[in-house]
C-alpha positions as CSV (number, residue, x, y, z in Angstrom):
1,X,23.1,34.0,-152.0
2,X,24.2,31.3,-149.6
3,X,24.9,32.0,-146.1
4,X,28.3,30.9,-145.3
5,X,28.7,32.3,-141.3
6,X,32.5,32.4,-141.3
7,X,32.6,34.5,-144.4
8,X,32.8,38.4,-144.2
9,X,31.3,40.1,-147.3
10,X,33.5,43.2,-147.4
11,X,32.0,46.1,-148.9
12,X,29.5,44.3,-150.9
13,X,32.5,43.9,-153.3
14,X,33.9,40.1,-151.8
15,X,34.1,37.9,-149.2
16,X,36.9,37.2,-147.1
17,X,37.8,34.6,-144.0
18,X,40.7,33.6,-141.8
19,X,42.2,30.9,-140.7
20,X,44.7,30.2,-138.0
21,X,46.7,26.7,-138.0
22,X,49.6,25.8,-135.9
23,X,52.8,26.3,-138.0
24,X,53.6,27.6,-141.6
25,X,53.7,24.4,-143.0
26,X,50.0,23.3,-142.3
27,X,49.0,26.7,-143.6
28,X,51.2,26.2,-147.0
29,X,49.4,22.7,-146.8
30,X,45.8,24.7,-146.4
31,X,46.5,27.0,-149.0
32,X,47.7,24.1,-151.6
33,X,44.8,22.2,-151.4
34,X,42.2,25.2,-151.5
35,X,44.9,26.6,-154.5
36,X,43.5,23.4,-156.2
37,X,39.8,24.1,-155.4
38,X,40.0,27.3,-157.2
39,X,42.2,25.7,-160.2
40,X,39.6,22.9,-160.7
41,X,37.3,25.8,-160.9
42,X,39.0,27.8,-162.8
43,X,37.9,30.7,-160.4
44,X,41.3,32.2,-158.9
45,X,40.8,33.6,-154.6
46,X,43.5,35.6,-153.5
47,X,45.5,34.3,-151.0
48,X,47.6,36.3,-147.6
49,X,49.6,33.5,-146.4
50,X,51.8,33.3,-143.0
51,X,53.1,31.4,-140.4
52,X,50.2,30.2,-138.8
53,X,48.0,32.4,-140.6
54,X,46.1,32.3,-144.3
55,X,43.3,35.0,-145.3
56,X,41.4,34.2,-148.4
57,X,39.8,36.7,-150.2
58,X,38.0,36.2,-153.7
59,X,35.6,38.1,-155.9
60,X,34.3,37.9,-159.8
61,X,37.3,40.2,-161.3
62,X,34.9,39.8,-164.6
63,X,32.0,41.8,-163.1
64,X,34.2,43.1,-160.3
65,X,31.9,41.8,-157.6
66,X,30.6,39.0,-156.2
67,X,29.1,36.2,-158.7
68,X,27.5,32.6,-157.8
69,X,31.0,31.5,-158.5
70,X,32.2,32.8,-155.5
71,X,29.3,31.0,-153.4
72,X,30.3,28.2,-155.2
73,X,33.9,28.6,-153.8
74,X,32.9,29.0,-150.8
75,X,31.3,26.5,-150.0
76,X,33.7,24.1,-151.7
77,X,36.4,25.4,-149.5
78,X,34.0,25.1,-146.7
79,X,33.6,21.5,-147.0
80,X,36.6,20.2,-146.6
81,X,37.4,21.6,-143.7
């Protein structure tokens, strides 16, 4: 598996990171261009979204785990930051 250092891997179940932006609207901005990320994908992360706040937290629901797709993710959303 990759290593992705800003990434938690929570209970060797899915992997989870914060970010903190300075108003709601950047983070609704955030979360619509990762929301596309996951469509192009077609690999769905949860998102926690608030004012000044987004957590993003996926996992394979298939295998209920973690997959290469998730890696994948990852470091897509990774890169355009």
């Amino acid at each position: 598996m990759d290593h992705h250092p800003n990434w938690t891997v929570v209970d060797s179940h899915h992997l989870e990171r914060v970010w903190s932006f300075p108003d709601f609207s950047a983070a609704l901005s955030f979360v619509n261009r990762v929301g596309a990320i996951c469509e192009s994908q077609n690999h769905h992360a949860e998102f926690e979204l608030s004012w000044g706040k987004v957590l993003i937290r996926t996992w394979s629901h298939d295998i209920d785990g973690l997959s290469p797709r998730d890696w994948q993710l990852v470091k897509e959303i990774d890169a355009m930051m």
